[in-house]
Structures are given as structure tokens and as C-alpha cells.
C-alpha positions in Angstrom: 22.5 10.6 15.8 19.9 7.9 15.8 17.0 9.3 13.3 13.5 8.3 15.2 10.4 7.5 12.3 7.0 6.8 13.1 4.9 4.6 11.0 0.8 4.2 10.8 -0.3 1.1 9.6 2.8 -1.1 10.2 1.1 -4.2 10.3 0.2 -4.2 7.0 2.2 -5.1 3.9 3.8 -2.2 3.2 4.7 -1.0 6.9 6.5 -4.6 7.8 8.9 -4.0 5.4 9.3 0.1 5.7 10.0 -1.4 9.1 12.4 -3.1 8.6 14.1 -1.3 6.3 14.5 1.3 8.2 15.4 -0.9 11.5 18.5 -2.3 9.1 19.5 1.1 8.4 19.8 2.1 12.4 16.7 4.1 12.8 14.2 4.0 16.5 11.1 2.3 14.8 8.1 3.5 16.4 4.9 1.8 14.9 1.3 3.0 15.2 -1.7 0.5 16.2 -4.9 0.3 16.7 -5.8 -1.4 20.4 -6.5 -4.6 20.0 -7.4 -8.2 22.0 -5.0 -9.9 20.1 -1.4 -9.6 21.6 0.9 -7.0 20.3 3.6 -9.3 19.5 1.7 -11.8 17.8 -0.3 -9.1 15.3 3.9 -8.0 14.4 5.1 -11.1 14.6 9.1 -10.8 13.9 9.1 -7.3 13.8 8.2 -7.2 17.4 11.7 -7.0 18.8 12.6 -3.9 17.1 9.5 -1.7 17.1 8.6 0.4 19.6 4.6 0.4 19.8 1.9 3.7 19.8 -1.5 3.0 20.4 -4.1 5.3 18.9 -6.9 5.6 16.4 -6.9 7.6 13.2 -10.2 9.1 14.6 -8.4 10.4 17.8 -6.6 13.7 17.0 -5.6 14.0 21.0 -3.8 11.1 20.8 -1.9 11.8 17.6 -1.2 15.1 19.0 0.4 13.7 21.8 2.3 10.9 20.5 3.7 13.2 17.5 4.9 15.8 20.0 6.6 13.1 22.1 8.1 11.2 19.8 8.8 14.1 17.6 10.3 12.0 14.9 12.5 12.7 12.5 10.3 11.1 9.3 6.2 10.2 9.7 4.9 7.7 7.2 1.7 7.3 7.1 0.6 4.0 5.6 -2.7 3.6 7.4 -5.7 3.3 5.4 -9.1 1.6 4.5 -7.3 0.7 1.5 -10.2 -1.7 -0.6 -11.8 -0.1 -3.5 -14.8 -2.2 -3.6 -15.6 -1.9 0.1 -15.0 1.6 -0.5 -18.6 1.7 -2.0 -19.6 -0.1 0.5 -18.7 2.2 3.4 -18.0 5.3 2.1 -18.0 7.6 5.2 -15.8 5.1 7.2 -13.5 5.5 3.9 -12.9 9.3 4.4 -13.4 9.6 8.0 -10.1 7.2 7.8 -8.3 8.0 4.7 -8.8 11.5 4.4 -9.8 13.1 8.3 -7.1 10.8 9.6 -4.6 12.3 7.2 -6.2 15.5 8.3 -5.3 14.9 11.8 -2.2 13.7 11.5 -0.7 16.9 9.5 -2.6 19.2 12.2 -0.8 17.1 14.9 2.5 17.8 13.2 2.0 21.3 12.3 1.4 21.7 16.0 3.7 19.4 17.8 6.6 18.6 15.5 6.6 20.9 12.9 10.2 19.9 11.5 9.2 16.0 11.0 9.5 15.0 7.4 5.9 13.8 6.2 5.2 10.9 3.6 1.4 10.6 2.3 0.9 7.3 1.1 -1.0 8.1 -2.6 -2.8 6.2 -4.9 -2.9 5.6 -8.7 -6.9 5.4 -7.8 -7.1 9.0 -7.7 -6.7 9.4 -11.7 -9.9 6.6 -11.7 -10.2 7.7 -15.8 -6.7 8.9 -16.7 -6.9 11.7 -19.3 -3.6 10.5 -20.1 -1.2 7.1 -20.6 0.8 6.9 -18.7 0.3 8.7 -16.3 2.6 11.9 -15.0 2.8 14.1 -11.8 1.0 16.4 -13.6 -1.6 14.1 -15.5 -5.1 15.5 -14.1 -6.9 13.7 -11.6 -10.7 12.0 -12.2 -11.5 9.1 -9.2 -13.7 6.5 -10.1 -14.2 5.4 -6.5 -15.2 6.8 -2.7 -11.5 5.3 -2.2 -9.8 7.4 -5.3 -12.0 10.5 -3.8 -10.4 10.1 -0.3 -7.0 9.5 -1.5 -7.3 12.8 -3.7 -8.4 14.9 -0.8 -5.6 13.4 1.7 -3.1 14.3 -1.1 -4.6 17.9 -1.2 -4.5 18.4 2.2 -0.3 17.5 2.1 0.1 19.7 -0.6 -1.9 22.6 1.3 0.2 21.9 4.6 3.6 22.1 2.3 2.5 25.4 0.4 0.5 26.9 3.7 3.1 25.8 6.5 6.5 25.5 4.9 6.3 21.8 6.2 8.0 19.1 4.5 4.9 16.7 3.1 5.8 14.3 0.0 2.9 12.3 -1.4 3.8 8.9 -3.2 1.5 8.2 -5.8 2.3 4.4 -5.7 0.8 1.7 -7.8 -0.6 -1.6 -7.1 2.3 -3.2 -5.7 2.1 -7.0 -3.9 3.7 -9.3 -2.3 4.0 -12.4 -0.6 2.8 -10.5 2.5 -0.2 -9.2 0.5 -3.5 -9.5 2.9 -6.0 -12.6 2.0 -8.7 -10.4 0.9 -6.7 -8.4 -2.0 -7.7 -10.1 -5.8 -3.9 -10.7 -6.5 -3.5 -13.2 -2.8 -6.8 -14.9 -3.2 -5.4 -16.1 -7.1 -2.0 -17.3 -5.6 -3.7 -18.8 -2.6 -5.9 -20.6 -5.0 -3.4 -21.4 -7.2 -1.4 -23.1 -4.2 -4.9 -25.0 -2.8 -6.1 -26.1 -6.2 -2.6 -27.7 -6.6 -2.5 -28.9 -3.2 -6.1 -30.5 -3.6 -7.3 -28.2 -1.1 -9.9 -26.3 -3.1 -11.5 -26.7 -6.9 -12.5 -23.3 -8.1 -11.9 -19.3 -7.7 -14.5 -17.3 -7.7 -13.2 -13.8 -9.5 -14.6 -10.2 -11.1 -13.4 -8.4 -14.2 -10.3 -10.2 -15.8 -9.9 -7.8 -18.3 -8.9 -5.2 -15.4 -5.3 -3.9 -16.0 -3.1 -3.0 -13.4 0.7 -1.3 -13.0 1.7 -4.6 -10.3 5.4 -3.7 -8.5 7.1 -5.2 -5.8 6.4 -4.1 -2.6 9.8 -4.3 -0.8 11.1 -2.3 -3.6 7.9 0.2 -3.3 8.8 1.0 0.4 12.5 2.2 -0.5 11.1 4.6 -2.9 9.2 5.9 0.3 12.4 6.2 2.3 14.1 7.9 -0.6 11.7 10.8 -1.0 11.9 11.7 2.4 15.7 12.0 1.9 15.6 14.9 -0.9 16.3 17.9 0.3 13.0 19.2 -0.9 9.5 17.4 -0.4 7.6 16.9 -3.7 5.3 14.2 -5.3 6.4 11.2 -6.8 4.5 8.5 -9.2 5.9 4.6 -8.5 5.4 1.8 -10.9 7.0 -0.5 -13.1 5.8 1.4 -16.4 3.8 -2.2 -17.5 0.7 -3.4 -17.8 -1.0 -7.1 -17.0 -4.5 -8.0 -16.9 -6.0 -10.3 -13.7 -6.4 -13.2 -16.5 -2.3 -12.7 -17.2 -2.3 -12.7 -13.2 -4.2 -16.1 -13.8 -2.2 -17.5 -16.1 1.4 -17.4 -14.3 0.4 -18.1 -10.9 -1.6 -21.5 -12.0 1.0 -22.3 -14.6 3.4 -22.0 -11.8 2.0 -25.1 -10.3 1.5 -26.8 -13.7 -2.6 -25.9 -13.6 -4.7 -24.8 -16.5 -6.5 -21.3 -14.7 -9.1 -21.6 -17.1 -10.7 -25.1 -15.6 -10.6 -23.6 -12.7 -11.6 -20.0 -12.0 -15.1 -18.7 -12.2 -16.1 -15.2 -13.2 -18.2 -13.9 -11.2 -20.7 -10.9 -11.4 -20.8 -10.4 -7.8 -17.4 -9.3 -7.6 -17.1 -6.4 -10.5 -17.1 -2.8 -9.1 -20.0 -0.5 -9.9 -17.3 1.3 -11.9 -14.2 0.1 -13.0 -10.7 2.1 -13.2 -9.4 2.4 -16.8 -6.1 2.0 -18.2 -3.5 2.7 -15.1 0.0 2.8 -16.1 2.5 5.1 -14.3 5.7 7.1 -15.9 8.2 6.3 -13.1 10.4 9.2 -14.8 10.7 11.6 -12.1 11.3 8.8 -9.6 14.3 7.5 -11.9 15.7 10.6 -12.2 15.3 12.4 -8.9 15.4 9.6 -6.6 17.6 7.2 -8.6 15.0 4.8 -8.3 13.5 1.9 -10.4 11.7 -1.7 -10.1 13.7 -5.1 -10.4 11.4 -7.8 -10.3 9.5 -8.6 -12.7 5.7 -9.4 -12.9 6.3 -13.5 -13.1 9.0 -13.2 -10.6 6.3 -11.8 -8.0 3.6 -13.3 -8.9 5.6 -17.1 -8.5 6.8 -15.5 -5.4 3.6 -15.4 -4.1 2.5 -18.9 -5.0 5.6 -20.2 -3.4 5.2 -18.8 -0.3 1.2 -20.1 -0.1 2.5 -23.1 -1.4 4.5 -23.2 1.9 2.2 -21.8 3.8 -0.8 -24.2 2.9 2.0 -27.5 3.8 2.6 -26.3 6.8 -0.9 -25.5 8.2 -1.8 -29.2 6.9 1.0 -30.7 8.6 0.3 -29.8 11.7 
């Protein structure tokens, strides 16, 4: 029997290639979007022919209600998010109306409508802000440094309170930063291989960046997503920490992506003040353990191979919009 998913936030990075994971493995792709002017097809692009569109808001619990008990799929991922840290302080209300009263809505629409539908909360390695331990484990205590990490926590919360309350199956992926060449324009990791690709290109001179010293747990996304299908497969929902177990700095970031193209970063990238946050994460480094031995899982790529990845395919990207 064909198994049916639903999926919030499919145009972004992570739900293109849930999608089409789970297209290539025979499941009815059902993908959740917000009405827009631009046309459906050309905000999926090729994963238009496959997946089977829901418009609704986050901020509409009718609608959820009724698409969930409809559709009544067999797995729910929700991926949807206002997912920027720094904006984050910005706007925090629109922050947890979204990340955390969407998640809200979404478990009250399946503990009403389609009670036996397998649950995955996208998580974040945000939510331990200050660790009080490296790495961090499943059990490492929380401390959020941001309205983001803060919204995150409380949407994870709520899945565990749905799982222990309501006997339904909720899983929460505490996933670290994880990129790819699909990674949107506005993320720190994209604008430095976009910049790499331009300054090499003679499209641009100089990148404009924040803290360089900031370290980060980077994985590959594509990889990422499987771990999200896997813990929906285990016969028992639980929480699961992702990442590669490594550190790199946004200056180590630097360094490969402009070497890539045969640039010096430093004669080229700025620091500026502007873009610190008004508190910065500490050291964020996950213990993928549980994930290795419970779901069999573990990275492959390594931090060059995705960080030249990216480059390439701006490299490419950047020809081809100047050769038209």
C-alpha cells in the first residue's frame, strides 16, 4: 500500500529533498504552501510533477485541521519555520507565533483528525544556545541564546507533551546546521560561496560578514533528510541529535570556498559589526551516537566536499544568468 506523507515547508532546502526522497521510494507526496502570486510550479520547480499541493498558513488551525483529516497521512514532517537567528531578534513574536503556535496547531490538528500519523518535529541545535556540555547529548540540558532557540525549545516540548499525554507518535530531530547547494541566499554559509563564485567571476569585490570565530557542526543536507525519514521508521518515536561530530569556524568556511576558486578570502571579505548577533551561540557540536546506533545512520561528506559543492554550483549558476 502506497504510504501518503505530508510535508510543511517543502520549498525550502530541506523539504525539496525529503521530497524527493520520499517520491523515489513510492510514497503520495503532499506538500504544504503558503498562497502565493507566484505560480505553484515555478516556486517547486522540478518537484512540481510529483507533489500534490495544500495551501494553508501555519497561523490557520481550521485549515490544518482539515487538510490533516483528509489527507490523513501516514508520516507529517514538519519542516516550516522562520528559521533565521538573527531576524529572530528582530521579530520575535512572528518567530513563535510561527515556530512554536504553528507546531502547536499542527499536533492539535493531528491529535484530532489523524491521530495514527507518525509526527517529525524539525529541532534545532539552537535550543542548547550555551551548551553545559561538548558535545552535546539527547540528554545535555537545554539554555537558548536566541527568540529562535526559545521557540524551537517550546515546539520540541509541546511534541514530547503530545507523545507522553496522547500516546501519539512525535519524534523531534535535533538537527545541526546542515547546507547545501540549495541553501537560501540569505544564510551566512550561501552568501560566502556566492561570493566566492562572483569575486572569481569579476562579479563582485568584497563580502561583507559577522563573527568569523563562530563555530558550527555543518552536515549535508540530503543526508540530514534521510535521518528524518529513518526516525519515523522505528517502531517507537524518540529524539534524535544529527551532526557530523566536527567543528569549523566561518573563517575555515572562508578559506575553502575562496581557495576553491584559487582566491585569497582574506583580500576580500570584510568584517562587519552590523552583522554579529546580540548574543552569540557557544561551542555547538553534536554526539550523533544514538543516531549511529539506533537508526544506523552517519554523515559522508565531508566539510570541503560541501562547501566546494556549493561554490560549484554558484559558479554555474552565476555563468548562466550572465549568459543570457
Amino acid at each position: 500500500m502506497t504510504k501518503r506523507a505530508l510535508i510543511t515547508g517543502i520549498t525550502g532546502q530541506d523539504g525539496s529533498f525529503l521530497a524527493e526522497l520520499l517520491h523515489s521510494k513510492g510514497y503520495e507526496v503532499h506538500g504544504l504552501m503558503r498562497r502565493s502570486a507566484v505560480p505553484v510550479d515555478q516556486r517547486l520547480g522540478t518537484l512540481a510533477h510529483f507533489v500534490q499541493v495544500e495551501h494553508a498558513e501555519l497561523t490557520d488551525a481550521a485549515a490544518l485541521q482539515e487538510i490533516v483529516g483528509r489527507l490523513k497521512p501516514d508520516e507529517i514532517y514538519h519542516l516550516a519555520a522562520q528559521s533565521h537567528v538573527q531576524y529572530s531578534f528582530q521579530a520575535p513574536e512572528v518567530t513563535f507565533d510561527i515556530n512554536t503556535t504553528g507546531c502547536m496547531r499542527l499536533l492539535e490538528a493531528v491529535r484530532k483528525s489523524s491521530p495514527e500519523s507518525r509526527y517529525y518535529q524539525a529541532s534545532s541545535s539552537e535550543m542548547f544556545g550555551e551548551p553545559r556540555e561538548t558535545p552535546q547529548r539527547e540528554t545535555t540540558p537545554f539554555h537558548p541564546m536566541s527568540p529562535y532557540g526559545v521557540s524551537k525549545l517550546a515546539a520540541f516540548w509541546a511534541c514530547v507533551v503530545y507523545r507522553e499525554a496522547y500516546g501519539l507518535y512525535t519524534t523531534n530531530g535535533i538537527l545541526y546546521n546542515h547546507e547545501s547547494e540549495r541553501r537560501g541566499e540569505d544564510y551566512v554559509t550561501r552568501k560566502i560561496t556566492r561570493a566566492a563564485a562572483a569575486i572569481s567571476l569579476g562579479l563582485q569585490e568584497t563580502l561583507h560578514l559577522g563573527n568569523l570565530d563562530a563555530r558550527r557542526d555543518w552536515g549535508y543536507s540530503p543526508e540530514y533528510v534521510e535521518a528524518m525519514w529513518m526516525m519515523l521508521q522505528q517502531d517507537k518515536p524518540g529524539d534524535f541529535i544529527i551532526a557530523t561530530g566536527e567543528t569549523h569556524t566561518v573563517r575555515e568556511f572562508c578559506e575553502v570556498a575562496f581557495a576553491h576558486v584559487g582566491l585569497d578570502w582574506e583580500k576580500h571579505v570584510v568584517v562587519d559589526p552590523a552583522f554579529f548577533r546580540p548574543i552569540e551561540s557557544h561551542l555547538l557540536v553534536g554526539d550523533n551516537t544514538k543516531a549511529r546506533e539506533v537508526l544506523g545512520w552517519q554523515p559522508r561528506t565531508s566539510f570541503d566536499q560541501i562547501v566546494r559543492r556549493m561554490v560549484d554550483a554558484d559558479l554555474a549558476k552565476l555563468r548562466r544568468a550572465n549568459a543570457d
